[in-house]
C-alpha positions as CSV (number, residue, x, y, z in Angstrom):
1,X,110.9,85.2,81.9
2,X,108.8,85.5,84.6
3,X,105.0,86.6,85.1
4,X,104.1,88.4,88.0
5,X,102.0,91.1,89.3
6,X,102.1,94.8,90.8
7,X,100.1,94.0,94.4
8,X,98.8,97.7,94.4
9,X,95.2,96.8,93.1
10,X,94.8,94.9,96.5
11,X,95.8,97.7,98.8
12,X,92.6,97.2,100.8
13,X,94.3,94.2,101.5
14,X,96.9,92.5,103.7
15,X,99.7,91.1,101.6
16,X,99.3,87.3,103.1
17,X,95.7,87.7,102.6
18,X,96.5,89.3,98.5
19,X,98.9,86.2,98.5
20,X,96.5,83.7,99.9
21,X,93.7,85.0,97.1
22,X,96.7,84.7,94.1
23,X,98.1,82.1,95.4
24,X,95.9,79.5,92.6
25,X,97.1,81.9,89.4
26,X,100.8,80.1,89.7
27,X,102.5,83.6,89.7
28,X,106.2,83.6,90.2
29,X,106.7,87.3,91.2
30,X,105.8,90.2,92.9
31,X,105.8,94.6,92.2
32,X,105.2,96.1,95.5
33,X,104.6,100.1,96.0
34,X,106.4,102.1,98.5
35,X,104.9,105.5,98.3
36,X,103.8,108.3,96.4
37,X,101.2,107.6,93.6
38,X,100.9,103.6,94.3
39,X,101.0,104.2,98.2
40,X,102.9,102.0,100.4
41,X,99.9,99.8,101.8
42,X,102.5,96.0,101.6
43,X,105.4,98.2,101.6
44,X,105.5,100.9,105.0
45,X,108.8,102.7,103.6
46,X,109.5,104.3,106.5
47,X,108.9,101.2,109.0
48,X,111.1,98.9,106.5
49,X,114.3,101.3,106.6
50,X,114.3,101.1,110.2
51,X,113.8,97.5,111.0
52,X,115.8,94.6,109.7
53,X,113.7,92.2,111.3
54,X,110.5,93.8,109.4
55,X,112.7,93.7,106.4
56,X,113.3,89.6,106.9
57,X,109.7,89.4,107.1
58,X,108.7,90.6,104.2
59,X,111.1,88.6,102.3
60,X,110.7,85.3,104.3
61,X,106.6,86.0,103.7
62,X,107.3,86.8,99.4
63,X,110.0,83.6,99.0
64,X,107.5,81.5,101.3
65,X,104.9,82.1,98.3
66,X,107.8,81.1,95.7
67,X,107.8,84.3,94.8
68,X,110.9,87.0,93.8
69,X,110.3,90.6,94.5
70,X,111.3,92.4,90.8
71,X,110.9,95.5,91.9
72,X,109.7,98.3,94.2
73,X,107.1,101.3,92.5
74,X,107.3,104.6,94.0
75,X,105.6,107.0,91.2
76,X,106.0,110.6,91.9
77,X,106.3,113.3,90.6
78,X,109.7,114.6,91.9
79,X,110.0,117.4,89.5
80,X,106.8,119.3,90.6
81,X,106.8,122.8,90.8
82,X,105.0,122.7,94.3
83,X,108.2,122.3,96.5
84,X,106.5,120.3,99.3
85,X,105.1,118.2,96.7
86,X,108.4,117.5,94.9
87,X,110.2,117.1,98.2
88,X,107.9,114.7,99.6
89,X,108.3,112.4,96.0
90,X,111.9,113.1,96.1
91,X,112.2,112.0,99.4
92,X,110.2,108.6,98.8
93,X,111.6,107.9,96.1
94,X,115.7,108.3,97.7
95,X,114.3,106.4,100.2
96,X,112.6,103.7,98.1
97,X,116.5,103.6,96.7
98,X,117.6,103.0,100.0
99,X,115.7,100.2,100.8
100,X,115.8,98.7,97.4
101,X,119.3,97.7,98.3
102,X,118.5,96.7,101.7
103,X,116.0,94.1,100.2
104,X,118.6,92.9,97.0
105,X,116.2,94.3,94.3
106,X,117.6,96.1,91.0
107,X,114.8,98.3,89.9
108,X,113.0,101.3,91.6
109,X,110.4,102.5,89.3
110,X,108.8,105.9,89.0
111,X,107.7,108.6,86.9
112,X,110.0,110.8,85.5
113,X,108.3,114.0,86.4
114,X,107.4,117.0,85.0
115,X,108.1,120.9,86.0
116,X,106.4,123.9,85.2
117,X,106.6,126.1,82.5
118,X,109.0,128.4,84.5
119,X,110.1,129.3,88.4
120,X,106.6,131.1,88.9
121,X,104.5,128.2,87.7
122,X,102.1,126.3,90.6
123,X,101.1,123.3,88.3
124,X,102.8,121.1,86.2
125,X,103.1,122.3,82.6
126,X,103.6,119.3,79.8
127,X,104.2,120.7,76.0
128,X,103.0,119.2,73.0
129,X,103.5,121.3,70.7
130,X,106.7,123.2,69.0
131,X,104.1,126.2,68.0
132,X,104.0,128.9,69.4
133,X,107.4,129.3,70.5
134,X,106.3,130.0,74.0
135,X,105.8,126.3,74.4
136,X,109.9,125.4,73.1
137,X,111.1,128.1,75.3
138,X,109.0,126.3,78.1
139,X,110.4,122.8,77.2
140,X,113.8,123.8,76.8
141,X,113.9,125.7,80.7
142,X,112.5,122.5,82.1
143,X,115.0,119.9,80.6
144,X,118.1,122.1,81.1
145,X,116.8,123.9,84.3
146,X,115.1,120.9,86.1
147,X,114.9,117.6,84.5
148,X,119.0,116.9,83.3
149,X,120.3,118.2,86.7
150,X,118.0,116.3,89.5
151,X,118.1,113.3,87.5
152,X,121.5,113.5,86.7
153,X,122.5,113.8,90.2
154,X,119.9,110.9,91.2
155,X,120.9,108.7,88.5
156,X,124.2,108.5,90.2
157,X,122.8,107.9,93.6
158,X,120.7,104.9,92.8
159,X,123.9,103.6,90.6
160,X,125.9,104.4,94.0
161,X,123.4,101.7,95.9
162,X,123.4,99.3,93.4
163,X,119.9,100.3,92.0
164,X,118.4,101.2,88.3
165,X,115.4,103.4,87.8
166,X,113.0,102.5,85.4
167,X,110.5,105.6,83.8
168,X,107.1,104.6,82.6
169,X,106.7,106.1,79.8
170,X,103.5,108.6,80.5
171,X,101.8,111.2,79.0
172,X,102.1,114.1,81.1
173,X,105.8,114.0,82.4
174,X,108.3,114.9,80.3
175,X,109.5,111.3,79.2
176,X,106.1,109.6,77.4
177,X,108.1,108.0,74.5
178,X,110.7,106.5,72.8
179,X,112.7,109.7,72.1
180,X,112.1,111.1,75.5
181,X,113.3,108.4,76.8
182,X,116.8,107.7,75.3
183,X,116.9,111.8,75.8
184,X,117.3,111.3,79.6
185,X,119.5,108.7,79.3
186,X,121.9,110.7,76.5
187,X,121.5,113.4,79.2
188,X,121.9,111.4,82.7
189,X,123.2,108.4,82.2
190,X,122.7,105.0,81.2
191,X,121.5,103.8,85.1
192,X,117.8,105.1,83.4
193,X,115.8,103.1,81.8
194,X,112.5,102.0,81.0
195,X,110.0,100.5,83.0
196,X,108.0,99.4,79.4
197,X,103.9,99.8,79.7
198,X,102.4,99.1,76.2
199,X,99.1,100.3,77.4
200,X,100.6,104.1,77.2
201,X,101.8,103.7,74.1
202,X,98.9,102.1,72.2
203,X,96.6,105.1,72.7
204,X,99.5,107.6,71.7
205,X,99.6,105.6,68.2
206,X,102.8,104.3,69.1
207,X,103.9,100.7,68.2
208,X,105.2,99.5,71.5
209,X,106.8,96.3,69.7
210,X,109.0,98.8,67.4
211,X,109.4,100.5,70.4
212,X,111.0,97.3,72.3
213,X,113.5,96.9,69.1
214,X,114.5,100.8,69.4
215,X,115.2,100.6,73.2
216,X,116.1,97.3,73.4
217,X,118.5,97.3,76.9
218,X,117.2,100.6,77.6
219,X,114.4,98.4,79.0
220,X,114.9,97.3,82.8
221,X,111.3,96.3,84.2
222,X,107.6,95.5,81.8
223,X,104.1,96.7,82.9
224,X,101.8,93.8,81.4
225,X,98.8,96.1,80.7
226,X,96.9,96.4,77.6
227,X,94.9,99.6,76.6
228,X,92.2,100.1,73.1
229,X,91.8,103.0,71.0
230,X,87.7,103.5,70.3
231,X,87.7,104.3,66.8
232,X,84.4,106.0,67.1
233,X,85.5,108.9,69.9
234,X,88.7,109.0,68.6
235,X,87.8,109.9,65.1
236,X,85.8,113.1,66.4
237,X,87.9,114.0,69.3
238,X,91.6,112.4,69.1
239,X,93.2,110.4,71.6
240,X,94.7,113.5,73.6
241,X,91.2,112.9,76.5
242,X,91.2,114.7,79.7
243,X,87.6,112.9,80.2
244,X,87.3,110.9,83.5
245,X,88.5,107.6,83.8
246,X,84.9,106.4,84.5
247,X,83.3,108.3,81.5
248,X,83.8,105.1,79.6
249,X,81.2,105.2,76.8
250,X,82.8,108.6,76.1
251,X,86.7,108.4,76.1
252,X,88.8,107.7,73.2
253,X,90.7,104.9,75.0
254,X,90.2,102.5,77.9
255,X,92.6,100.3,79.7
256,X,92.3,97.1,79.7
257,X,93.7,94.1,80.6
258,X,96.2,91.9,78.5
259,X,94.2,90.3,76.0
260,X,91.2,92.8,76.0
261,X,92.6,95.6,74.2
262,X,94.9,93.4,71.8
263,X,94.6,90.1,70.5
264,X,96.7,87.0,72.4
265,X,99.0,86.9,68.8
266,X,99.6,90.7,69.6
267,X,101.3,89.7,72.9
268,X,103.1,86.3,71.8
269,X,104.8,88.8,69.4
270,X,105.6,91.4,71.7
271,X,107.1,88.4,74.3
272,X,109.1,87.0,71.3
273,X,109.9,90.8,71.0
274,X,111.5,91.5,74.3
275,X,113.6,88.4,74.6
276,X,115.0,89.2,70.7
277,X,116.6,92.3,72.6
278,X,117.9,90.4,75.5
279,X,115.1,91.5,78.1
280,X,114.7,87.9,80.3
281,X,113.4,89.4,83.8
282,X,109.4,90.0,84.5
283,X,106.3,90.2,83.0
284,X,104.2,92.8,86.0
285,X,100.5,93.0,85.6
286,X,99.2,96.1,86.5
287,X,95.2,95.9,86.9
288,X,93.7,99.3,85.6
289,X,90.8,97.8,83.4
290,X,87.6,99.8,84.9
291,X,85.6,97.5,83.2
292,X,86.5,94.3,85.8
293,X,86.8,94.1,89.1
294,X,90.5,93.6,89.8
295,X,90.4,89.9,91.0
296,X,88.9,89.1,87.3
297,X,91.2,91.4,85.3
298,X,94.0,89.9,87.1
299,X,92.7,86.2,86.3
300,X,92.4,87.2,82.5
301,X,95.3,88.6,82.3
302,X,96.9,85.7,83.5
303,X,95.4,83.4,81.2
304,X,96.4,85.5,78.3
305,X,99.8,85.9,79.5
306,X,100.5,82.1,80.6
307,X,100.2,81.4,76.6
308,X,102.1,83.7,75.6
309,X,105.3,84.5,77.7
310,X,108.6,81.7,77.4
311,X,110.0,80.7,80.2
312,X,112.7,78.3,79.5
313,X,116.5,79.2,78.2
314,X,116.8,78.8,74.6
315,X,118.6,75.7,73.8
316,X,121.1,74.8,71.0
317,X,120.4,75.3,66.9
318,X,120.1,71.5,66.5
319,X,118.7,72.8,62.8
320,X,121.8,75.0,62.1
């Protein structure tokens, strides 16, 4: 396993100068964003596709640093009942595809979207409820009207270039668990997956470490990013917050980084976890902790995360 980190918390940034300040942390790989949501600030999608030699660069610059590239984040929302707005996702995200296989890298990772509540809806529209029956009517037009037949189509298209697709896991799209999850791939096929963030699933109430065992090679890329529950809002108000990410004294939940939200023994298991279902790629810190600065969340992190991952290949029973 390898620990490495998603290079969109230094988009202010050039990527040598990101590489020259992360240099000291020892990582050994590196998430870059192409578009949409993450923005494409040490990824220029459009510049890459058509330039070979820009292409070369990049990788000569990320194996220079000792580095692989594990995979290229281009978080939509490609099922958005704005048209322009799903186009221009779509069309990043096909193109993130593209260049995925140009640059020899297996995962493209995104959100899986989420439609409205019928053809006349403007905004997204995520249910949460079975009750009233409005809301399964709703649910059941979006999966068999919008979600099973784009990504059924897309699915194919990234498998066609050699590429897998990995789906955080998010509230507000229509796959945020487990279930949701294997549901696409029942539906679409097995070339989606999961890119696996704990931090969504902590403030849902899930346990993300049952959840590794459940998907087990369902999982194709991991988020390293911790979140906590504070008991004291949540009690009152649940974990379901619409509050502003800054509003921290107020939400129910926070992220944090790895370490902050959940103890170092939390993570050893969850590690020990992910290689007992056969997952041996990349650790990916993703910096979202509003309480550091992102230079400091990204140094804890990777002090928490340096005890805890495993990094050599098992070796024989010599006790069995």
């Amino acid at each position: 396993m390898k620990l490495g980190f998603l290079t969109v918390m230094f988009g202010d940034m050039p990527l040598k100068e990101v590489f020259d300040a992360t240099r000291p942390l020892g990582l050994e790989a590196v998430e870059i964003g192409t578009g949409n949501y993450p923005g494409d600030a040490h990824a220029p999608l459009q510049e890459l596709l058509k330039s070979k030699p820009k292409r070369d660069e990049l990788l000569a610059l990320i194996k220079g640093e000792g580095l692989i590239l594990s995979a290229l984040s281009c978080h939509g929302n490609c099922l958005h009942p704005d048209d322009a707005f799903a186009k221009k996702s779509q069309q990043v995200q096909t193109d993130t595809i593209k260049l995925a296989e140009m640059l020899g890298v297996g995962v493209v990772i995104d959100f899986s979207g989420c439609p409205g509540s019928d053809e006349g809806a403007k905004l997204p529209s995520w249910v949460t409820c079975a009750w009233p029956p409005d809301y399964i009517e709703a649910l059941e037009w979006q999966w068999d009207k919008k979600v099973i037949p784009y990504w059924s189509k897309q699915a194919k298209f990234a498998k066609d270039h050699g590429v897998k697709i990995g789906f955080e896991m998010h509230p507000g799209f229509v796959v945020y668990n487990t279930e949701t999850l294997l549901k696409i791939r029942k539906a679409c096929g097995n070339n989606l997956g999961a890119n696996f963030d704990p931090s969504h699933l902590f403030w849902q109430g899930m346990d993300p470490i049952e959840c590794v065992r459940v998907l087990g090679k369902a999982i194709f890329h991991v988020h390293a990013k911790d979140s906590m529950v504070y008991p004291q809002n949540a009690r009152v108000n649940g974990v379901l917050d619409a509050k502003h990410y800054g509003d921290e004294m107020n939400r129910s939940w926070l992220f944090r980084t790895c370490g902050f939200g959940h103890s170092i023994e939390w993570w050893k298991d969850f590690v020990s976890t992910l290689r007992l279902v056969g997952y041996d790629y990349v650790l990916s810190i993703e910096h979202e902790d509003s309480l550091m600065s992102n230079s400091e969340g990204l140094r804890k992190a990777v002090e928490c995360l340096k005890q805890a991952i495993i990094t050599e290949k098992v070796t024989a029973m010599t006790w069995a």
